[in-house]
N, C-alpha and C positions, 0 to 999 in steps of 0.2 A: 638346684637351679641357680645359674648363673646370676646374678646381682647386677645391673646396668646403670649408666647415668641417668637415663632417662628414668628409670625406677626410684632411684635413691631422690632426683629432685622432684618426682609426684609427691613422693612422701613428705619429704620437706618442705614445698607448699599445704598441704595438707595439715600437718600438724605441728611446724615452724622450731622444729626442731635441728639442732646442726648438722650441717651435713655429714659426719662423721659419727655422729650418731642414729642419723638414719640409716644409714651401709651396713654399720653395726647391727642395726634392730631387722632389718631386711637379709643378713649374714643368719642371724639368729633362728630366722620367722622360713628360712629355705627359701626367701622370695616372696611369701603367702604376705598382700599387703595388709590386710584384714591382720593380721598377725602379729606385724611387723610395729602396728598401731600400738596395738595391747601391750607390746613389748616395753612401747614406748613411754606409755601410760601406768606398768606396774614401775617402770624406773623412774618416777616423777618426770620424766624430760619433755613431756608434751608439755604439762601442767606449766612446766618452768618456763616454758617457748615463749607460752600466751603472754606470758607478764613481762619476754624480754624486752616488749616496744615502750613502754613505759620509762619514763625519765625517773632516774635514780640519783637524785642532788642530795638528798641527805646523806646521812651514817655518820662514820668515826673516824676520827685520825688516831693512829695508835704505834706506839710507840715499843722496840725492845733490848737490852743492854743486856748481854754477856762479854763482859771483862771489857776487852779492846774492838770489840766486834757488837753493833749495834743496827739494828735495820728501824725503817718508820715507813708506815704503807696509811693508804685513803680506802676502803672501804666504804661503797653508798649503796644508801638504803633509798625506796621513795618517799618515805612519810620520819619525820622525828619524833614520831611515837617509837617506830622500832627500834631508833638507833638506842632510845633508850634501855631495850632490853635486856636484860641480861642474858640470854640466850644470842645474841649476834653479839654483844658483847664481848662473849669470848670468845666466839668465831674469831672477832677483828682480832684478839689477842690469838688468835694460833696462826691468822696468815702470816702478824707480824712478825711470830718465833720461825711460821715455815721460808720468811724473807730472809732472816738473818742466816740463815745453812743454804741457802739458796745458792746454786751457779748460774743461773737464767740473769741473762744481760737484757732482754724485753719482758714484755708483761705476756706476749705468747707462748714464749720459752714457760715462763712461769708459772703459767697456768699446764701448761702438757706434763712438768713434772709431777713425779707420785711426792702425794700427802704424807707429812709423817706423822698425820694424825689417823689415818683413816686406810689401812692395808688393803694393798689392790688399787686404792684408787687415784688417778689426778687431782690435782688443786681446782679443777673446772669441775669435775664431777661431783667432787664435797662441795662446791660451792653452788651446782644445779641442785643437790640434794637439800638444805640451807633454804634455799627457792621454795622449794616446795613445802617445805615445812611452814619456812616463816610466812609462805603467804606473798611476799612481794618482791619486785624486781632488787635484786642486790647486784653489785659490780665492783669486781676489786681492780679498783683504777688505776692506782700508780702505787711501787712499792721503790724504795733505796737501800741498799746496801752499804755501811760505810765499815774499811777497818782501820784504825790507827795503830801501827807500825810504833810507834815511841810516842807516846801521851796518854791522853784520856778519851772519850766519846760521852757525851751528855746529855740526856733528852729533858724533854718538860711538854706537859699536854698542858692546854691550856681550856680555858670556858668545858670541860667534861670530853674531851676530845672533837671540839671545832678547829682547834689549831694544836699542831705538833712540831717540834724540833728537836733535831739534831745539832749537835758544834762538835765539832773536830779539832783538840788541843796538842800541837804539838809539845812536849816536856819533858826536860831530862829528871824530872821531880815528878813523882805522881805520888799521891794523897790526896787526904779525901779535902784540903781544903785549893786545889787544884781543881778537884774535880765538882766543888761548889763555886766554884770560878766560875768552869764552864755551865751550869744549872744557871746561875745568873744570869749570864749570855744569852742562853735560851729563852730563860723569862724576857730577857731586853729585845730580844728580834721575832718572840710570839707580838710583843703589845704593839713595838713599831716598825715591823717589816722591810727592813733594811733588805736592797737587792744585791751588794757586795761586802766580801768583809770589808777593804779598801779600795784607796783609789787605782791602784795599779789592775785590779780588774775589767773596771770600765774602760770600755772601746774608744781608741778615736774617734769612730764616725760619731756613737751616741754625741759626744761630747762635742762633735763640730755641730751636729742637728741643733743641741741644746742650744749653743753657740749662736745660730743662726738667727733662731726662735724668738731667743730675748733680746736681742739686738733689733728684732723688729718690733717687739715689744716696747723698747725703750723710743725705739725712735716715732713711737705712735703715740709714747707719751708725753714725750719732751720735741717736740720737730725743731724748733728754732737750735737747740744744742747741735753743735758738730760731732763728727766722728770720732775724734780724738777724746774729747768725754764722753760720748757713748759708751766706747772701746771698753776706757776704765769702769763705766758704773756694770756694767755685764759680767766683769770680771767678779766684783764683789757677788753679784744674784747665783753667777756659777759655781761659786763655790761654795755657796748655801745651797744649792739644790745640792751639790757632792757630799753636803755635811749629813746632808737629808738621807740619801739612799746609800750610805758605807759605811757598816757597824760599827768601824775603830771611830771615824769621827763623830760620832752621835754621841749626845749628853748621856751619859749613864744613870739611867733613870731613877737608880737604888741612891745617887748621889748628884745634884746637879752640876754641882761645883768642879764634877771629872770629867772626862771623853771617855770613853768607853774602851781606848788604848792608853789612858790613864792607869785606868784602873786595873788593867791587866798589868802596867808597869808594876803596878804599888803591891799584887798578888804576888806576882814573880819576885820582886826585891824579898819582901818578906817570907818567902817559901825560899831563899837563894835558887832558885833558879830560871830556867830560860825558858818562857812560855810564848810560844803564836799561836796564833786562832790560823787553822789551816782552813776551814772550810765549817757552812752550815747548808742544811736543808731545812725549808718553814713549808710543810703541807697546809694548805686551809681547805676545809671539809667543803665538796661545790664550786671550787673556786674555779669559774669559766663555763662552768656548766647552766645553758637556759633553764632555768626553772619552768614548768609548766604551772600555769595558775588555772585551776579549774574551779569550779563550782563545788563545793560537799554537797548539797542537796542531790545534783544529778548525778555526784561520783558512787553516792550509795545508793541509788534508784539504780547505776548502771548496776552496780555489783546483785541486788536484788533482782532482777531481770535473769544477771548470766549465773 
């Protein structure tokens, strides 16, 4: 029996399953909806439907380092009970490893390729099956890819995996106290979340916005001052907000007395060699994501209920 849209989306209101796996289970079932159901339900993927509406702001950021080649993915869970688990636990540790062999440039790509953990099947399908096990909605959010070409790659999870990082070291010197250079870095932009390494990253326009901002600022604090001291005192607040969000000129937290491109100087001199920070990524576990605030008493009245 032929397979139709109009079939494939009964089923999929029905049992809130992807449409791709409805086709499938209705492919399977010869059409029989009744079938097509069960199909759906011996392969966890109804089960896993129910719970996809559910906001998934917990889990883990996690992190994985082979040589020069390093990935860091967000994994959410709905409750911080689970993340503690150790059963997702190393879920999050096998998406991180299936990140790093990865060629998928989105998180769609990503998900449609095959598992190397799991033969036969996709990253979405291990991850619907996960679902149904663990019981709660999970979503593997965002993954990076990074490879360094001539240096090092360096992670550091932080608070148990709430926060993760990557730093990307250029260097014609690599050892391992290079590559505790870069570990420290990571520590320094988990606790203060610097948004560039320097200033040549930041935009002109941020930078006229800012510009703008504190100049109305100033002149709301000072009105009798002219524009010509305005001008100057703006200049000094701008470059404090620059010192704030660009990893080189941040206090190095391990030492206050450095900047943070200090202290890669005094690495580099004592290692003889040539080291730049090319690039980092800082995951935080939830970050952007509304949290729903419910009630426990009615969330396990509803669960006793369904």
């Amino acid at each position: 029996m032929a397979v139709t849209a109009a079939m494939v989306k009964e089923l999929r209101e029905s049992t809130g399953a992807g449409m791709m796996d409805c086709k499938n289970a209705l492919t399977e079932a010869n059409g029989d909806m009744e079938k097509a159901v069960e199909v759906l339900r011996e392969k966890g993927l109804a089960k896993a439907a129910k719970k996809a509406g559910r906001i998934a702001a917990e889990g883990l950021v996690d992190t994985f380092v082979d040589g020069n080649i390093a990935s860091i993915v967000e994994v959410n869970s709905e409750t911080d009970f689970v993340a503690k688990n150790d059963l997702f636990k190393n879920y999050v540790q096998e998406v991180a490893k299936q990140a790093a062999k990865t060629t998928a440039e989105d998180i769609d790509s990503f998900l449609g390729e095959e598992s190397l953990f799991v033969s036969g099947s996709t990253v979405n399908e291990v991850l619907t099956s996960k679902i149904s096990v663990i019981g709660e909605n999970l979503k593997i959010r965002r993954f990076k890819k990074v490879v360094v070409e001539n240096g090092v790659v360096a992670s550091y999870i932080h608070m148990g995996g709430k926060i993760g990082v990557l730093v990307e070291l250029e260097s014609d010197v690599v050892n391992e106290a290079v590559v505790e250079c870069g570990r420290n870095l990571a520590m320094q932009i988990a606790a203060v979340s610097p948004l560039h390494v320097d200033r040549s990253e930041v935009s002109e326009d941020y930078i006229e916005k800012e510009r703008a901002i504190l100049k109305e600022q100033a002149k709301n604090e000072n009105p009798d001052k002219p524009d010509s001291i305005i001008d100057k005192m703006i200049i000094g607040r701008l470059n404090k907000q620059l010192k704030e969000i660009c990893l080189l000129d941040q206090p190095y937290v391990k030492d206050g007395d450095l900047t943070v491109a200090k202290y890669v100087e005094q690495v580099a001199k004592e290692q003889s060699a040539n080291i730049k920070v090319k690039a980092f990524t800082r995951f935080e576990t939830g970050e952007g994501i509304e949290k729903k605030s419910e009630n426990f008493a009615e969330e396990v009245a509803r669960q006793m209920q369904g």
